[in-house]
NUTOR-622165 format. One line per field, with one value per residue (C-alpha): x, y, z; residue number from 1. Coordinates in steps of 0.5 Angstrom, whole numbers, plus 500, padded with zeros to 3 digits. Layout:
N
xx <- [X,...]
yy <- [Y,...]
zz <- [Z,...]
resi <- [NUM,...]
***
This chain:
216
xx <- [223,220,226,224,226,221,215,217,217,212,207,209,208,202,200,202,198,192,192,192,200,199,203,206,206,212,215,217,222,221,213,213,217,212,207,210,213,220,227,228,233,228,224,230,232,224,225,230,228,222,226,229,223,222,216,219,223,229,231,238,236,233,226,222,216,211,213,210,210,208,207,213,216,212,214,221,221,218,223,228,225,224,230,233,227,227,236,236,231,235,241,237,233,240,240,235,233,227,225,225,222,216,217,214,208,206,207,202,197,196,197,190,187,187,181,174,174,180,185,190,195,196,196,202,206,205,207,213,215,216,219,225,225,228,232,235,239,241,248,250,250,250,243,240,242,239,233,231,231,224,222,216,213,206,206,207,202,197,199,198,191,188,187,191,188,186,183,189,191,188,193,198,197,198,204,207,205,209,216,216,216,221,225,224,227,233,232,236,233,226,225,227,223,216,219,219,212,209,211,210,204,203,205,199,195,196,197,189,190,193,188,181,176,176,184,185]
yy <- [342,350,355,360,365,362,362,370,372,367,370,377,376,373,380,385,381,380,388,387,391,397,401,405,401,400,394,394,388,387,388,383,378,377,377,371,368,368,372,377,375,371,377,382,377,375,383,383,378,382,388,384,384,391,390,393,399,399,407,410,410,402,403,399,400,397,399,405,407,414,415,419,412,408,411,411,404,401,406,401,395,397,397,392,387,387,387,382,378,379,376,370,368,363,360,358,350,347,345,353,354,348,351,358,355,351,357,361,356,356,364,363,359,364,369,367,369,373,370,376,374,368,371,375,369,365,371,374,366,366,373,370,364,368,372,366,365,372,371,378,378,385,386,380,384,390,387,383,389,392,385,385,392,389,386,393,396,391,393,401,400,393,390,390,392,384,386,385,380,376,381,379,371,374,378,372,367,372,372,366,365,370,366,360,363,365,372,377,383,381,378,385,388,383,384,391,391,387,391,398,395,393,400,403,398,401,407,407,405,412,416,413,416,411,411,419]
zz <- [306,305,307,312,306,300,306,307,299,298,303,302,294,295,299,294,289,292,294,301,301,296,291,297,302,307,309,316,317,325,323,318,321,327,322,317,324,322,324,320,316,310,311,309,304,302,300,297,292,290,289,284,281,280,285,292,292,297,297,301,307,308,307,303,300,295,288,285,277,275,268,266,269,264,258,260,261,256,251,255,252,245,245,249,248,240,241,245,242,235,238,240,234,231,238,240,239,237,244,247,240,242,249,247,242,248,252,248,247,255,255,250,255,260,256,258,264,264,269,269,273,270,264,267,270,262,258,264,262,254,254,259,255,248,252,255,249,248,249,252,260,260,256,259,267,265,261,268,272,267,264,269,269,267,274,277,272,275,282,280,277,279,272,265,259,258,251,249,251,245,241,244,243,235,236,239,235,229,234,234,227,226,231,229,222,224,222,227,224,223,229,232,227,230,238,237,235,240,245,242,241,249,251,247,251,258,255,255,262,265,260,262,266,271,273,273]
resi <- [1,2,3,4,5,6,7,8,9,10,11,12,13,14,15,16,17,18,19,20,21,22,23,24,25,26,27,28,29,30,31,32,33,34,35,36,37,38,39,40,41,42,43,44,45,46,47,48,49,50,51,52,53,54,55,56,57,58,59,60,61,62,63,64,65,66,67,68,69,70,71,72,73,74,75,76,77,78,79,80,81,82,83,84,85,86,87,88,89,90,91,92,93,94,95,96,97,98,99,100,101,102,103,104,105,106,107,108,109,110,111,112,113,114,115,116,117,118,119,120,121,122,123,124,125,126,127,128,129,130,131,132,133,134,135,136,137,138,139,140,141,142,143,144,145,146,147,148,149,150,151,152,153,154,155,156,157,158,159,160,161,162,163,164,165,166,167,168,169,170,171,172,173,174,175,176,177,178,179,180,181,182,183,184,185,186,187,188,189,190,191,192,193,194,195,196,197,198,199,200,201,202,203,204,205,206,207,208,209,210,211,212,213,214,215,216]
***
């Protein structure tokens, strides 16, 4: 049976991504409540998970609001992951089975599917999930924790401008294919050396998004 909690987070993730709650939005627990048609408790929770996420902000004094991204925000994030996606992806490759190795190759073939016509939001779920799956075997809590706090900014960037930079979508089906490999290697450091690429490749992508005339 459907928890009062899953409902909430499911119809309030539902909200945000469909653009019906904007970047900026504030969520009003009393409010929301009487709209889902449940107490406010799975509402206060529903969000709290979607802060997890990166996608709601909670601020000191309780107020909760759609996450936004400015770009100063953008490149200070996606520094972080530089760092922490090729470190950590570095750590899994000895670790990872044969089966999170296949998990990942079908994962990306799905991921490949999602082009014509481009199915954005899928291609985030799919690409979200073969990030987490390496980062699984990192070995280090620490980094994982702090990893899940950003791993999803393509999520946020999509809330922010209503598309991702899909053209590159087929690009990043290519670099996955190179981690893999790597990871499937076992090499440490070529495999951060190939997750560090990816994702300063991901990072020109959007950063087209903030420079084109249609988003200034």
């Amino acid at each position: 049976m459907t928890t009062a909690r899953a409902r909430a987070y499911s119809k309030l993730r539902n909200a945000i991504f469909s653009g019906a709650f904007k970047p900026g939005y504030q969520l009003k627990e009393e409010e929301l409540a009487d709209q889902l048609d449940v107490s406010r408790t799975p509402v206060r929770q529903a969000i709290r998970s979607l802060a997890d996420e990166g996608l709601v902000d909670i601020k000191s004094n309780r107020r909760s609001y759609v996450a936004d991204i400015n770009e100063t925000q953008f490149e200070e994030i996606f520094d972080m992951l530089l760092f922490l996606e090729g470190y950590s992806a570095g750590l899994s490759a000895p670790n990872l089975p044969e089966s999170a190795i296949e998990e990942l190759r079908e994962l990306n073939d799905k991921m490949s599917k999602t082009y014509a016509p481009a199915d954005n939001q899928k291609f985030l779920a799919l690409n979200s999930q073969f990030h987490k799956i390496i980062h699984k075997y990192s070995g280090s809590q620490k980094v994982h924790e702090l990893l899940m706090r950003i791993i999803d900014i393509p999520d946020n960037l999509f809330l922010k401008f209503n598309q991702i930079p899909d053209w590159h979508n087929a690009q990043s089906v290519i670099e996955h294919k190179l981690i893999i490999e790597a990871l499937a290697s076992g090499d440490t450091q070529f495999t951060t050396m190939q997750m560090r690429a990816h994702t300063e490749s991901v990072r020109h992508a959007f950063r087209q998004l903030w420079h084109s005339g249609e988003n200034k």
